[in-house]
C-alpha positions in Angstrom: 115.9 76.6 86.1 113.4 75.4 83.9 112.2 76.5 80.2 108.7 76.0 79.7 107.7 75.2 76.0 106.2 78.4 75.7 109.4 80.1 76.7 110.9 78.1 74.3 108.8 79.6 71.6 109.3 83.2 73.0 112.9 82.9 72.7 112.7 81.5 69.4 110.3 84.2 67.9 112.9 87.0 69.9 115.7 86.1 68.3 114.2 86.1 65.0 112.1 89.9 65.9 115.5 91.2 66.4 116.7 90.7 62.7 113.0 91.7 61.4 111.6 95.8 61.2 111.7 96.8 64.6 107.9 97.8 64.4 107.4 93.7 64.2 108.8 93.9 67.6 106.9 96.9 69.1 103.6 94.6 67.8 105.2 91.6 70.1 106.0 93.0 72.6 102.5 94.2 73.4 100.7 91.3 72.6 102.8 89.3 75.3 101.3 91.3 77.8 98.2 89.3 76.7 99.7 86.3 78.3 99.2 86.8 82.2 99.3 83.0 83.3 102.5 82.3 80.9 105.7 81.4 83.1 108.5 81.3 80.4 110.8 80.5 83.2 110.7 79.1 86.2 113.2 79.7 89.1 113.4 76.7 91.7 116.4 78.6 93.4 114.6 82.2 94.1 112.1 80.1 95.9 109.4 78.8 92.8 109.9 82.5 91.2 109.4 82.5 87.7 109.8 84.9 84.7 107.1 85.3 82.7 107.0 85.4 78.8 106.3 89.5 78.4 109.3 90.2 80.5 111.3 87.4 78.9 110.4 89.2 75.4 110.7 92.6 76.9 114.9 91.7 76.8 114.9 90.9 73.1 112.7 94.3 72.5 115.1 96.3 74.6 118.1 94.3 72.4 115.9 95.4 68.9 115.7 98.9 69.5 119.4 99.6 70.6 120.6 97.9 67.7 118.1 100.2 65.7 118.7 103.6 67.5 121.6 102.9 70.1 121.6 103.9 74.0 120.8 107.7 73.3 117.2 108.0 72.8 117.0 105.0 75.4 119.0 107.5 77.8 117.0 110.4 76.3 113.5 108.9 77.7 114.8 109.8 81.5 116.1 112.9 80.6 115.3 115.5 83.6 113.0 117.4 81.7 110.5 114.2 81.0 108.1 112.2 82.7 110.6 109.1 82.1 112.9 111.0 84.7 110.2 111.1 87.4 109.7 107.1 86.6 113.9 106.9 86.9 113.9 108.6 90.3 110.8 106.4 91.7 112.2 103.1 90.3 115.9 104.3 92.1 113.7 104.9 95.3 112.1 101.7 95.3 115.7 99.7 94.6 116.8 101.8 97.8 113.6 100.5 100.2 113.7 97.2 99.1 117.8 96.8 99.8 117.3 98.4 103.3 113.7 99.5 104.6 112.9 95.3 105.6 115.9 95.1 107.6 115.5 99.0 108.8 111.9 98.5 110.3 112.1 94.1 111.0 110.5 93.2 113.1 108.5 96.2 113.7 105.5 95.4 112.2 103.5 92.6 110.2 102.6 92.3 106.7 101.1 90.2 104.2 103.6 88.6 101.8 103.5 85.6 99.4 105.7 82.7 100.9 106.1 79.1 98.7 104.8 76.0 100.7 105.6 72.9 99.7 105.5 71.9 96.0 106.4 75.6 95.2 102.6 76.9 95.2 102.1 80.2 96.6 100.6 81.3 99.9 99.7 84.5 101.4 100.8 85.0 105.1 101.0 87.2 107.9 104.4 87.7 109.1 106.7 89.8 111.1 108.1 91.9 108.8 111.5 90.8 107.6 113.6 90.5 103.9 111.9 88.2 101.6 112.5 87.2 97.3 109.1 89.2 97.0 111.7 92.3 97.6 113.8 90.8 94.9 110.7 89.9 92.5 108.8 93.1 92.6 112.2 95.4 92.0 113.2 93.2 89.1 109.7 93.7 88.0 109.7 98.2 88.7 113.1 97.9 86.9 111.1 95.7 84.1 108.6 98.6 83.7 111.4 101.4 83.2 113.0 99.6 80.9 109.3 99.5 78.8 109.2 102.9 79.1 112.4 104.1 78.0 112.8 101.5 74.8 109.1 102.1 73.7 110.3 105.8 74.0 113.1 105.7 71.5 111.0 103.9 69.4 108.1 105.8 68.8 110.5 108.7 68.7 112.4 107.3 66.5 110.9 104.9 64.0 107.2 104.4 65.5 104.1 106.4 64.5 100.6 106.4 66.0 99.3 104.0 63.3 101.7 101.2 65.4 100.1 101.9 68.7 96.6 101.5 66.8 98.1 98.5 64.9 99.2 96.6 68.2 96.2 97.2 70.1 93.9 95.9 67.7 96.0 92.8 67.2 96.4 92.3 71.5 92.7 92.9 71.4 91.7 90.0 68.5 93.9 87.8 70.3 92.9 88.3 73.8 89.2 87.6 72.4 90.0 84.3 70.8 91.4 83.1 73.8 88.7 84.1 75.9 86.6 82.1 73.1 88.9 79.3 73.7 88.2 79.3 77.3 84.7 78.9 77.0 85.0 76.0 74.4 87.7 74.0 76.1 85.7 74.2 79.2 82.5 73.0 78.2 84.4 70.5 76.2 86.0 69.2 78.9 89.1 70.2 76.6 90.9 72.5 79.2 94.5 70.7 78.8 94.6 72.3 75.3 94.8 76.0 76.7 97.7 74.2 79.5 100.6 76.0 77.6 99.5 79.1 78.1 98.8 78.3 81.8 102.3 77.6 83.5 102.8 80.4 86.0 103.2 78.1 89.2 100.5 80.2 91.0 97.1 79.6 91.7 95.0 79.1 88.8 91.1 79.8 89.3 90.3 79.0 85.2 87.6 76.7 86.1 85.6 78.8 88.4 81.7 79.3 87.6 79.4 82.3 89.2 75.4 82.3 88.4 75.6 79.3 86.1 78.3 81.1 83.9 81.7 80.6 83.3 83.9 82.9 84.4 86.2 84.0 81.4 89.6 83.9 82.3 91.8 83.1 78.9 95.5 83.5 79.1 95.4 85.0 82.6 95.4 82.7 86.0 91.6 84.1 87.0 88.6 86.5 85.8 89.6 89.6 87.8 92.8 89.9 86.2 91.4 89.1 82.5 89.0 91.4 83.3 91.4 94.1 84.4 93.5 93.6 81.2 90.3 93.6 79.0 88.7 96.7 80.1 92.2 98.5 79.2 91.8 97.2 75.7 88.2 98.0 76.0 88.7 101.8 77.1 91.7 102.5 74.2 89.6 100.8 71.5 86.6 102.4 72.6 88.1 105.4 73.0 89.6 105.5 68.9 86.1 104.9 68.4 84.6 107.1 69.6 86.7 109.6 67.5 86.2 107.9 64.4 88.9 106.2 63.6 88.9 103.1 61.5 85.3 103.1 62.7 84.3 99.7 60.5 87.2 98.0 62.1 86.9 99.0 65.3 83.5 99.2 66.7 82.4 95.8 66.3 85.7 94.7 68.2 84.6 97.8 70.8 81.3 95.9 71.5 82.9 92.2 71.7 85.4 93.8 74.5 82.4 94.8 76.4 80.4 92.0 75.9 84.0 89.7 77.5 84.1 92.1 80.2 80.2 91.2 80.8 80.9 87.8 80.7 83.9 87.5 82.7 81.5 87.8 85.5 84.5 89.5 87.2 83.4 92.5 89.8 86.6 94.2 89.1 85.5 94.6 85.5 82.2 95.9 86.1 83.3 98.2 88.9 85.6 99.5 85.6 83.0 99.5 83.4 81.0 101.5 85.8 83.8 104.2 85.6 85.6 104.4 82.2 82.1 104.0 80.2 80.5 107.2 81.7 84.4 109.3 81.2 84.1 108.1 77.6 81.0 109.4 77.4 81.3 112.3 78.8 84.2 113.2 76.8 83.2 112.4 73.7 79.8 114.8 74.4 81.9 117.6 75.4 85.2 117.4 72.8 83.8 117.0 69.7 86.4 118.4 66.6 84.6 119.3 63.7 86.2 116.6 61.5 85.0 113.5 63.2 81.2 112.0 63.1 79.4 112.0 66.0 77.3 108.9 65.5 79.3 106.3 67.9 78.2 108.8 70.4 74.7 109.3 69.5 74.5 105.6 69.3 75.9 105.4 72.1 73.5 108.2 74.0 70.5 105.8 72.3 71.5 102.7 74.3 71.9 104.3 77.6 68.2 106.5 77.0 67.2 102.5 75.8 68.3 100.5 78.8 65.9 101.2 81.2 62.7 100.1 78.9 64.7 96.9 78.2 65.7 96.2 81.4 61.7 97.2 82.3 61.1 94.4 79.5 62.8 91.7 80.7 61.6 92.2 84.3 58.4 92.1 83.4 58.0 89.3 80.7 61.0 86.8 82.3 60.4 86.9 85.9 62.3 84.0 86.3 65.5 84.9 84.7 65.0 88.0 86.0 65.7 86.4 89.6 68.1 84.6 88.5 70.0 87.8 87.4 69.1 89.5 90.5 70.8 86.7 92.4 73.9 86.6 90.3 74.3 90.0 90.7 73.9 89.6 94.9 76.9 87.2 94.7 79.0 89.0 92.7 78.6 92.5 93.8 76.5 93.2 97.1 77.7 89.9 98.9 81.1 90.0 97.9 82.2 91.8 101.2 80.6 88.8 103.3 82.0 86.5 101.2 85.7 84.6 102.4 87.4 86.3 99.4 86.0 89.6 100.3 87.3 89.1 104.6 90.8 88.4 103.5 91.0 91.2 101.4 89.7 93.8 103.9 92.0 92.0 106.3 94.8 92.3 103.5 94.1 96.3 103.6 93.7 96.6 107.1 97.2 95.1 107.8 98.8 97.2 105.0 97.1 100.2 106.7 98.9 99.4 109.9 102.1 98.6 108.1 102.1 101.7 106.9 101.7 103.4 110.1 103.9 101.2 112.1 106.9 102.3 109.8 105.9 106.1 110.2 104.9 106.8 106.8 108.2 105.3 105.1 106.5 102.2 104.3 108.0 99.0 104.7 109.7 98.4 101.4 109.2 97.5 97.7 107.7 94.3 97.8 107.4 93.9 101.8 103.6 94.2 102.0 100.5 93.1 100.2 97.0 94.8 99.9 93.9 94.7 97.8 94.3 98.0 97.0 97.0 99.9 95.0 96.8 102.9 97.1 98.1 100.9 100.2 99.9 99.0 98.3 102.1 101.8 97.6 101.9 103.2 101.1 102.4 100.2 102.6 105.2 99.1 100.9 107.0 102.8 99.2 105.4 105.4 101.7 104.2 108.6 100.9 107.2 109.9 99.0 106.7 107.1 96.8 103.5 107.7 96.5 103.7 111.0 95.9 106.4 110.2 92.9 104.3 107.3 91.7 101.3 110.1 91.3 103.8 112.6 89.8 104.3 110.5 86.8 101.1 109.3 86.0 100.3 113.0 86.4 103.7 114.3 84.0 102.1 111.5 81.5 98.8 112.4 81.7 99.1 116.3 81.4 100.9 115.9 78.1 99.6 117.0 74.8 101.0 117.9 71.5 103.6 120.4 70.8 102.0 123.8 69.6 101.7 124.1 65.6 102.9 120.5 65.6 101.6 118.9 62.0 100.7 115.5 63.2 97.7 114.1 61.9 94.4 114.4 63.5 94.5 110.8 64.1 97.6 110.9 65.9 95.7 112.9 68.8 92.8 110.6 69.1 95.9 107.8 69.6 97.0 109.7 72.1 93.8 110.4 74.2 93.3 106.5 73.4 96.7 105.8 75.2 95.7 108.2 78.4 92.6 106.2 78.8 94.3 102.8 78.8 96.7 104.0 81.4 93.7 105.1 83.4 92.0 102.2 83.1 94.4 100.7 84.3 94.4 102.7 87.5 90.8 101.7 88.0 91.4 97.8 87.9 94.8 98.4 90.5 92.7 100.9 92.6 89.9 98.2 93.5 92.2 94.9 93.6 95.5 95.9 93.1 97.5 93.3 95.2 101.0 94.3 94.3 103.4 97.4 93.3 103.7 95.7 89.4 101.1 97.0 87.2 102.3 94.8 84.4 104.1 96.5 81.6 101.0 97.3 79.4 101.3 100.9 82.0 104.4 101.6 80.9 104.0 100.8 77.2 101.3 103.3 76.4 103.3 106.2 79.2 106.0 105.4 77.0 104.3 105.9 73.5 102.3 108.9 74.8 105.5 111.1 76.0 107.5 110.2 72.6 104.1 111.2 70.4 103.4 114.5 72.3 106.8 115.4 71.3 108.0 113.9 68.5 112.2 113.8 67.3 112.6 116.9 65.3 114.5 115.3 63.0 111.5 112.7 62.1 109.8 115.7 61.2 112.4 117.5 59.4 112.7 114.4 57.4 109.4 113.7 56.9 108.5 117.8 55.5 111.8 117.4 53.1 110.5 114.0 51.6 106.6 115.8 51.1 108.4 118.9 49.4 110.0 116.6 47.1 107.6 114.5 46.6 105.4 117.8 45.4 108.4 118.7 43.7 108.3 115.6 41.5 105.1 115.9 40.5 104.7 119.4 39.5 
């Protein structure tokens, strides 16, 4: 085992979150997702595994809220008649395919797994289907995501309000930004060793990869599709806020910045999202519309999109030359991408997970058994149908959720809420086009978690918080 520096630092700043407000800690633990490409730990014995620094820091969150609250509103997030129940029952499932569903079907079929070569990098082969430490890894890593769930749970319903969720976004946001920033400057500057301690995953790392003449932004994660999958989350729940007004001075610059990183990341996956979450937002926001909110971010919005084809006109017409250049980028990024080698192997990728899936009859062949480039097979390929079909069940249980009726939250609280939904669909739109792997990361199962505890708030919290407003009304009458 060895402790990268930046582990070193996790654990430090851990043990001091756990004697600190436990809000402090919610705020952490978020803004470690940030940090994609950050091993904390690596694992020579579990063949060049390692544990990276947001599930290092998830242990020292879990830690902070059971000293706050204790195991009961932990145990009360997978209570039978939540969507944390649904998410217990999956994560149980998958334990129970990875321990015997490899060794069930082996040799049966083939799939695509990661295997370590020498020097511990990663490879991805195609091999008769047998028990691997990607069984081991991606269990650890569904267990990981429960845990999330349940511990941000009892901490929103406990301690946490929708001003935390807001709070921690905006600060993962500004951070993930200045890193992308920092990408840019330290390549250009030949400076890239400076940005190496947030870079120690023992993967692959594509973070000095150009497309068109541009960089391709890929900050704290190991390459541009999966910055630009984790941006365009960001993107879709800040957007989302601001839409609805909230904190508008605050937020919409930061709204535009995400948009213009996802631009710039040059990443297909992010404009692919783009493409999908932008018109939702839009639509939404010109078809709810409370009467308490302004409607300029949308009419400003509505402007740009009547705007954009005289601009785009514009350019065409007075820059022919950039104009080509553009048209070329776009060839290589988007409408050659399936001819491209990257573009082969990952229709290959799919194609074998297709047949894996068959060749086990629908069961799949285990958590963690089977690669894809899509989360749909991934999860047939690896959890079958049934898992599938549980997997969809929660998003949907999370999802369907709104506010209890005659509940007095604030205004705000709901917009937070829609905010959270769009994260967690945005993130369904990255894994749906690339999605390699069952792990999501635990940004998912953050915002699942903070949705079901602020649809349905502890009653307590609320009997508490009308007793201190009487008195308070009390003391000044």
């Amino acid at each position: 085992m060895r402790v990268e520096f930046i582990g070193l630092m996790t654990i430090l700043l851990g043990a001091i979150l756990v004697f600190a407000p436990v809000r402090h800690s919610f705020t952490w633990m978020m803004l470690s997702t940030a940090f994609g490409a950050a091993a904390a730990i690596a694992l020579p014995g579990m063949g060049g595994a390692s544990i990276l620094v947001p599930n290092l820091f998830l242990l020292f969150f879990v830690l902070r809220v059971f000293m706050a609250f204790g195991e009961g509103q932990i145990f009360a997030a997978v209570s039978p008649s939540r969507a944390g129940f649904i998410l217990l029952v999956l994560t149980v499932f998958g334990l129970i395919t990875a321990l015997f569903f490899p060794r069930l079907f082996q040799g049966m079929t083939e799939t695509m797994i990661v295997e370590r070569s020498v020097g511990l990098r990663n490879i991805i082969s195609l091999v008769p289907l047998r028990a691997s430490s990607s069984n081991i890894t991606q269990t650890v890593y569904a267990v990981g995501g429960l845990v999330a769930f349940a511990s941000t749970f009892a901490f929103f319903r406990r301690a946490g309000a929708h001003e935390d969720l807001i709070k921690a976004v905006l600060v993962t946001a500004t951070v993930t930004l200045s890193f992308a920033l920092a990408d840019i400057v330290t390549y250009f500057t030949r400076t890239e060793y400076l940005l190496g301690f947030v870079r120690t995953a023992n993967y692959a790392l594509l973070t000095a990869a150009e497309k068109g003449g541009l960089k391709r932004i890929s900050g704290t994660f190991p390459e541009a599709s999966a910055f630009a999958g984790y941006t365009l989350v960001l993107f879709a729940i800040i957007a989302s806020l601001w839409l609805e007004g909230v904190r508008g001075r605050a937020i919409g610059p930061l709204t535009w910045l995400l948009f213009i990183a996802l631009l710039f990341s040059t990443s297909a996956t992010g404009l692919i999202g783009l493409a999908i979450i932008v018109p939702i937002l839009f639509l939404r926001s010109l078809f709810w519309s409370p009467a308490d909110r302004s409607r300029q971010p949308a009419l400003f919005i509505a402007g740009s999109v009547a705007a954009a084809p005289l601009i785009v006109f514009l350019v065409l017409a007075t820059l022919p030359g950039f104009s080509a250049g553009v048209a070329g980028f776009f060839d290589e990024m988007l409408f050659s991408k399936v001819d491209s080698q990257s573009g082969q192997e990952r229709a290959e990728w799919n194609a074998v997970a297709y047949k894996t899936f068959l060749d086990t009859f629908g069961f799949g062949a285990g958590l963690g058994s089977a690669r894809a480039s899509s989360f749909v097979l991934v999860l047939l390929s690896n959890i079958g149908v049934l898992g599938a079909l549980l997997f969809a069940l929660f998003i949907w249980s999370v999802l369907s959720l709104k506010p209890a009726v005659g509940s007095s939250q604030p205004n705000e609280c709901g917009a937070a809420i829609r905010a959270a939904k769009m994260g967690i669909l945005a993130v369904l739109v990255t894994a749906s086009t690339s999605g390699t792997v069952y792990d999501l990361g635990l940004m998912i199962y953050i915002l699942a978690g903070a949705t079901t505890a602020l649809t349905a708030p502890d009653p307590r919290r609320a009997r508490a918080s009308a007793s201190n407003t009487m008195s308070l009304h009390e003391r000044r009458t």
